[in-house]
N, C-alpha and C positions, 0 to 999 in steps of 0.2 A: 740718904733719905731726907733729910735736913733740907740738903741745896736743891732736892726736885719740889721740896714742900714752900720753898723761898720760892722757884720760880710759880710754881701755881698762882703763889699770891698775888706777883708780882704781874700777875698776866692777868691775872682775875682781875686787879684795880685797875689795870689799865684799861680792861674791855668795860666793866663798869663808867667810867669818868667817861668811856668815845659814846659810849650809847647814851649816857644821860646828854650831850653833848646836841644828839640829833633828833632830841626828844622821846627818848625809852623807848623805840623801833624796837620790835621781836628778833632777840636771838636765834642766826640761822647756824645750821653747820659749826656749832661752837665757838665761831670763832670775831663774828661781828656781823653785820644786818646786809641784806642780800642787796645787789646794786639795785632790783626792782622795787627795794625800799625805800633807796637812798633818793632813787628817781622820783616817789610820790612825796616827800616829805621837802625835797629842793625846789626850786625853781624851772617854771616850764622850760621841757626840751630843744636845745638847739643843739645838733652836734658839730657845727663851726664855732662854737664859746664854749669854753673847758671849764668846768667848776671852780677849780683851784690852779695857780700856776706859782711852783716854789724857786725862787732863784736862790740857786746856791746848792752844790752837793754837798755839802762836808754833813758832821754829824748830825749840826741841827739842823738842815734840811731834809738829809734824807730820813728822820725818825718823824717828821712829819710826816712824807711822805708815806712811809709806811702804816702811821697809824690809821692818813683817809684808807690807804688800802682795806686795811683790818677795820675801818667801821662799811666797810662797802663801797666804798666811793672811787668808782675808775676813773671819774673826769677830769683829770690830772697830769701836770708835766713836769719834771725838775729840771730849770735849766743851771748850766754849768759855765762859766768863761772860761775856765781850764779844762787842758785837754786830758781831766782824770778827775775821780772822786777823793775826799777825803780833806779839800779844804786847806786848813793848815797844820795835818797830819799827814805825815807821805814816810812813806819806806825806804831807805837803800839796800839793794838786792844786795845783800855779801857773798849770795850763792850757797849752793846747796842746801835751799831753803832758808838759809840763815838772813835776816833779815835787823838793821839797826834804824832806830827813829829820826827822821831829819827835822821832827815835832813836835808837838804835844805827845805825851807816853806813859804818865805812869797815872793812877788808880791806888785810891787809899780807903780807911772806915769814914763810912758816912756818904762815898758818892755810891749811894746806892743804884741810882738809875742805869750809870756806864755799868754798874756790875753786875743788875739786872738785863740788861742789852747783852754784853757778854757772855751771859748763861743760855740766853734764848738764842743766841747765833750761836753755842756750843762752842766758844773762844775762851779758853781757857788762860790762867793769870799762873805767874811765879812770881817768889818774892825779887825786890831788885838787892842787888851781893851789897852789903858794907861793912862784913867782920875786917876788922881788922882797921890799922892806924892812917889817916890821912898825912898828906904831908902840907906843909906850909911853905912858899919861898918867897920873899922878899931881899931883892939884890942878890948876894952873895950867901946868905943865910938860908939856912933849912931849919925847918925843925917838924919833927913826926909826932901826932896828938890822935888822941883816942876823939872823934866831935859826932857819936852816935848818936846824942842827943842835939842834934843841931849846931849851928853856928851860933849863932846867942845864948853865950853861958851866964847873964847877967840875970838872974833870978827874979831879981825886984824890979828891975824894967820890962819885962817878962810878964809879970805880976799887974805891972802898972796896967800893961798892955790889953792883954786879959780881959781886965777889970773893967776897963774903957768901952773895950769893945762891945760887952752886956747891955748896954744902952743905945747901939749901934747897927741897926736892923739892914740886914744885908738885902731885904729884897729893894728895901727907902731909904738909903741912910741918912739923906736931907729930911727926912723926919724924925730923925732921933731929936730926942730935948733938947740937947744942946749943938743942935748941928753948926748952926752959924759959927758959935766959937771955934769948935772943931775944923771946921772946915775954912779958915782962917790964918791955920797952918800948914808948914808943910812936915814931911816927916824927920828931918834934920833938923828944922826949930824945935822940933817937941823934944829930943833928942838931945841937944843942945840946953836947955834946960833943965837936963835930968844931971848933968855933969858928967855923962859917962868918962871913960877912960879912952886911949886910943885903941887896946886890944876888941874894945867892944864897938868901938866905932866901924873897925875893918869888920866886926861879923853881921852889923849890920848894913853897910856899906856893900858887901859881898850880898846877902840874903834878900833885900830889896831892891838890887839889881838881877838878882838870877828870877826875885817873884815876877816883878812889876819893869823889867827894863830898863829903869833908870836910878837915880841915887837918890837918897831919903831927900834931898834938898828939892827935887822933882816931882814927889809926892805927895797927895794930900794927905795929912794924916784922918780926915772923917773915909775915904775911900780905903785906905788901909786899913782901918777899924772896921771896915763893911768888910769884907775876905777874912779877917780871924775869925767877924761874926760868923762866917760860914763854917768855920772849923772849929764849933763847939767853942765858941770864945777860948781857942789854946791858938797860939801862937807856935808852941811846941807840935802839934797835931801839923797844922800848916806846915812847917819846914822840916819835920822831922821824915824819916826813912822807918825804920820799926812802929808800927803804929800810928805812923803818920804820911800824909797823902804823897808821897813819896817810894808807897810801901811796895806797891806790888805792878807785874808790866806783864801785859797780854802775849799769849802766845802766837805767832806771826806779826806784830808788831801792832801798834796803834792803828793805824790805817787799812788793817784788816775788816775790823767793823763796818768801815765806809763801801770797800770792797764788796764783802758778805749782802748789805743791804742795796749796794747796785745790783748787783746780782740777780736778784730776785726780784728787784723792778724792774730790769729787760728794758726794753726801746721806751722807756715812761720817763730817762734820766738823756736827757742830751749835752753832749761836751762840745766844747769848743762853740759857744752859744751864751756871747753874753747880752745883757740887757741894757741897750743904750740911753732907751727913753718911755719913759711910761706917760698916756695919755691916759685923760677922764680917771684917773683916779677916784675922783668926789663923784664918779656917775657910776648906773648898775653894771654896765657893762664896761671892761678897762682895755686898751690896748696898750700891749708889749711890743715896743720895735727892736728886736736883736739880729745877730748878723745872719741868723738861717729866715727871716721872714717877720711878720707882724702876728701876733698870736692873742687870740682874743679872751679873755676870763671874765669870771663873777669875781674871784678875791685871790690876793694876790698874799703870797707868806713872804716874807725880803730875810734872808736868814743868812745876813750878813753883816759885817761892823759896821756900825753909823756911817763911818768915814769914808769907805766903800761906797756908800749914796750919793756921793757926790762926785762920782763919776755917770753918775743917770741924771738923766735932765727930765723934769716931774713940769707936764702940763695938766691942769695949772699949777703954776708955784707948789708948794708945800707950806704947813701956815708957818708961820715965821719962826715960834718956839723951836719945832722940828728941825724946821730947814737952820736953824742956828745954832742945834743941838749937832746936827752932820757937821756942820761946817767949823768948829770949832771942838770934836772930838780929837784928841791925842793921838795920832799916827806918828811918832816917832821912838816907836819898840818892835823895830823889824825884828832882830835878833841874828844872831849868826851861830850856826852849830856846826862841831866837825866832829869826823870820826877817824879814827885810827885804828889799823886795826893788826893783827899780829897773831903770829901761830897758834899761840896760847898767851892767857892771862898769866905771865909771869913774876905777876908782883905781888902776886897772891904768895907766892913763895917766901917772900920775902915779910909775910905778916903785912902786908897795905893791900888797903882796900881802893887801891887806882883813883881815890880821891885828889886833889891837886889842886890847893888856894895858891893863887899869884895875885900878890896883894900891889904888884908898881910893874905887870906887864898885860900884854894883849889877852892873856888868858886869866877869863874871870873863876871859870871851874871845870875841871873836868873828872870823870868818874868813870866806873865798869860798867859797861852796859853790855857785857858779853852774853852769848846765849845759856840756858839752862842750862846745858851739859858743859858748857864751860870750852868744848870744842875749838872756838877762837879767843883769841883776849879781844878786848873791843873797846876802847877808851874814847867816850863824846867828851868833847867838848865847848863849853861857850864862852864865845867871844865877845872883846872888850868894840862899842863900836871905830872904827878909823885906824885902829890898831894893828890888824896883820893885814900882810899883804896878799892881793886878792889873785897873783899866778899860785897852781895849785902848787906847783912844785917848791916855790919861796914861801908858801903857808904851810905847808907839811913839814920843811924841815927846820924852820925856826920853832913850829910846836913841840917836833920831836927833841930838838933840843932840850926843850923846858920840860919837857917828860923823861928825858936821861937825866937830867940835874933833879930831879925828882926821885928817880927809880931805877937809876944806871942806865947803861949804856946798850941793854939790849931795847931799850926807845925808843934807837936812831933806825931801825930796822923792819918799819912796817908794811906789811906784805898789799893793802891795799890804803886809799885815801879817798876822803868823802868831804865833800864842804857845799853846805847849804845855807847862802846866806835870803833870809825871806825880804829882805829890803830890793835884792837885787832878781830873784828868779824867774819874777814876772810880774804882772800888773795888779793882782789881785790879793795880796796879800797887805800891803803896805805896813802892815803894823800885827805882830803873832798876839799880844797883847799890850792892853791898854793902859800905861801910869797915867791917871785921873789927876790932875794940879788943882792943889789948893782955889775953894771958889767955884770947883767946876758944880758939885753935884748940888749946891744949895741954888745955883741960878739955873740949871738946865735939867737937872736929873727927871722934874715930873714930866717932861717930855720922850721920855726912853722909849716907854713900852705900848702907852696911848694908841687905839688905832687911828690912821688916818685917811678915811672915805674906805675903802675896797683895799687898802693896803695892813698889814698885819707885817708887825716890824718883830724877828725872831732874832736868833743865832747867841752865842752864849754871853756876849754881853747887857744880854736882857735877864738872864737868869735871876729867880729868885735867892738861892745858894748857889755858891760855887761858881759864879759869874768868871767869865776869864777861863775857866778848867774845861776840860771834857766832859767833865760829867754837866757842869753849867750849859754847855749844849745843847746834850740830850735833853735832859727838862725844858729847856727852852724849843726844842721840834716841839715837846708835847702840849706844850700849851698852846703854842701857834693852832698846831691843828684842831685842835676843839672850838678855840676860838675863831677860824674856818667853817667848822662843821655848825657851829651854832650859829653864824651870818648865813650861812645857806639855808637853814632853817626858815632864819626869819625873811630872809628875801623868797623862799616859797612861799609863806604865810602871807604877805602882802603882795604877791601875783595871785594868791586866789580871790 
């Protein structure tokens, strides 16, 4: 009763915020204002110029796309440069339904939006396994540790952390108080200052490399303070599994959402169709040059990583802020995930929870990612970049190695093998997420989100929380679209 009384609401705010969005048009049919509305409130008819045209399937596209849906609005196209939805979320089929993330995956308290998305497509969540002891290896050494509460067991850095972050507003962080200074560092200088120990160094050494890609020395620490901001100023919440956004993984896998909501958009999402070149941007009318033809809009949703922009070429120019915010976004956090996978989860037997720190080889972390029933074992994991070798067969068994020195020797023994690395699988990915360098957001940050003529910049590094996440997507579809819905307004109001 609870979870049907959560989605009410949660469907109720949404159709409240699309309808104020297009000027308080009459509720039709329950569910958003009829396209005969949407028609007299927009911009006189032409049906060769599409209202909206959104590049990019993945989450924050296609939840745009479906919100014009749900306020009335058919004039609409999603294009795709891959030959699939979902972005930098994708599945590998392990069969029989069974399904492991080559992606983004998990779902914690507070991203309410993906959990709200997830109830209305009736995608249901389980929690992700970690009873039980990880294991540590370095060199020749093992050792098995309870790390349910995270990899950063240093309480008062922790605490520092926290504390910091309070003043650190994740939708601006270059407008926190003291951003300058903040962002002056990186996260290994701050770090470095605190005197930690070596044991605390590899956990965060490890933890800001599985968040952000790269090593605290990489990082800015005002951009790192922006992402705790999102997690309830806890740093614990952030990298934690129980209770924290680690906690819980979608039934059919992450890319089920993207799936679900292609779906239901039918011929409105076209793949294989990317967007070369955008003209007149700064005029009412824009054209799209992609590889199926020239396609004509009023406004345009871009719901994709800055860096990604700059494989489009924008007549005229883009104003410089912008065009020097693309051009100097951080694309070097492809990332590399693999799977292994095996009869059963046998190490559950053994009291581990398939966890696995490699503190001086190729593997940065791997863990259980098997299905609810436990059915197969299912061990992801992420790699170090340059470090394993990229024939499948020379990277399966030097992994399985380091998972028999791990967990024995029934390791060497996996029934299937999966390796996704997003640097290498195609053109559109280049970076699954963003490490921000010291400097970045106090010179370029107010240029993020700003529209520019007919364009409307989305996808989840725009988010106001949770930037980077899944759920930072979703909210970023929803804002896109309103802010859509309410430029068609006003370009109807100034054609009358």
């Amino acid at each position: 009763m609870d979870s049907d009384l959560d989605l009410l609401s949660a469907q109720a705010r949404q159709r409240r915020l699309l309808l104020q969005a297009i000027g308080g048009a009459a509720l039709a049919g329950g569910l958003g204002v009829s396209g005969r509305g949407m028609a007299q409130t927009g911009p006189a008819s032409d049906a060769s110029i599409l209202d909206v045209v959104i590049m990019g399937a993945g989450l924050s596209g296609l939840t745009s796309a479906r919100d014009l849906q749900a306020a009335g609005c058919e004039s609409f196209v999603v294009l795709e440069a891959r030959d699939r939805v979902g972005g930098r979320t994708c599945n590998h089929d392990l069969g029989n339904g069974i399904v492991s993330e080559a992606g983004g995956q998990w779902i914690g308290p507070g991203q309410t939006s993906i959990a709200d998305l997830a109830r209305q497509l009736d995608v249901a969540t389980f929690p992700t396994f970690y009873k039980g002891k990880a294991v540590y290896l370095m060199g020749d050494e093992k050792v098995e540790e309870d790390v349910s509460d995270g990899p950063n067991s240093n309480t008062e850095i922790v605490s520092k952390l926290n504390k910091l972050a309070e003043g650190v507003p994740s939708k601006a962080p270059w407008k926190a108080k003291d951003a300058a200074a903040l962002d002056k560092l990186s996260v290994g200088e701050w770090l470095a200052k605190q005197g930690i120990n070596n044991a605390d160094k590899i956990g965060f050494n490890m933890s800001v490399s599985l968040t952000f890609g790269t090593a605290p020395a990489g990082m800015g620490l005002l951009h790192y303070l922006s992402i705790i901001n999102s997690s309830d100023c806890s740093l614990e919440k952030l990298e934690g599994v129980e209770g924290g956004a680690q906690e819980s993984r979608l039934v059919g896998g992450s890319q089920v959402l993207s799936l679900k909501m292609a779906q239901a958009l039918g011929n409105k999402v076209r793949l294989a169709c990317p967007v070369r070149k955008i003209v007149g941007w700064d005029r009412d009318v824009v054209e799209l040059h992609t590889d199926q033809g020239i396609i004509r809009t009023r406004q345009v949703i871009a719901a994709l990583s800055p860096a990604l922009c700059n494989q489009i070429t924008f007549e005229p120019p883009l104003p410089t802020g912008r065009a020097e915010l693309q051009r100097r976004w951080p694309a070097h956090a492809p990332m590399r995930k693999t799977v292994h996978v095996y009869e059963r989860p046998f190490w559950r037997d053994k009291g581990l929870n398939g966890q696995i720190v490699q503190v001086d080889g190729p593997l940065i972390w791997a863990y259980d990612n098997s299905p609810p029933d436990g059915s197969l074992g299912v061990l992801s994991g992420f790699i170090r970049t340059g470090q394993l070798p990229h024939d499948p067969k020379a990277a399966q068994d030097t992994l399985s190695a380091i998972y028999a020195k791990a967990m024995g020797e029934q390791a060497l023994h996996p029934i299937q093998f999966h390796d996704q690395d997003w640097g290498k699988v195609d053109s559109w990915s280049l970076s699954c997420i963003s490490p921000m360098p010291p400097g970045f957001w106090t010179q370029w940050g107010e240029y993020l989100t700003p529209a520019a003529g007919r364009l409307i910049w989305s996808g989840t590094e725009t988010a106001d929380i949770w930037a980077g996440a899944m759920d930072g997507a979703i909210r970023a579809g929803h804002r896109a679209a309103m802010e859509a819905l309410q430029a068609l307004v006003q370009l109807g109001r100034n054609a009358r």
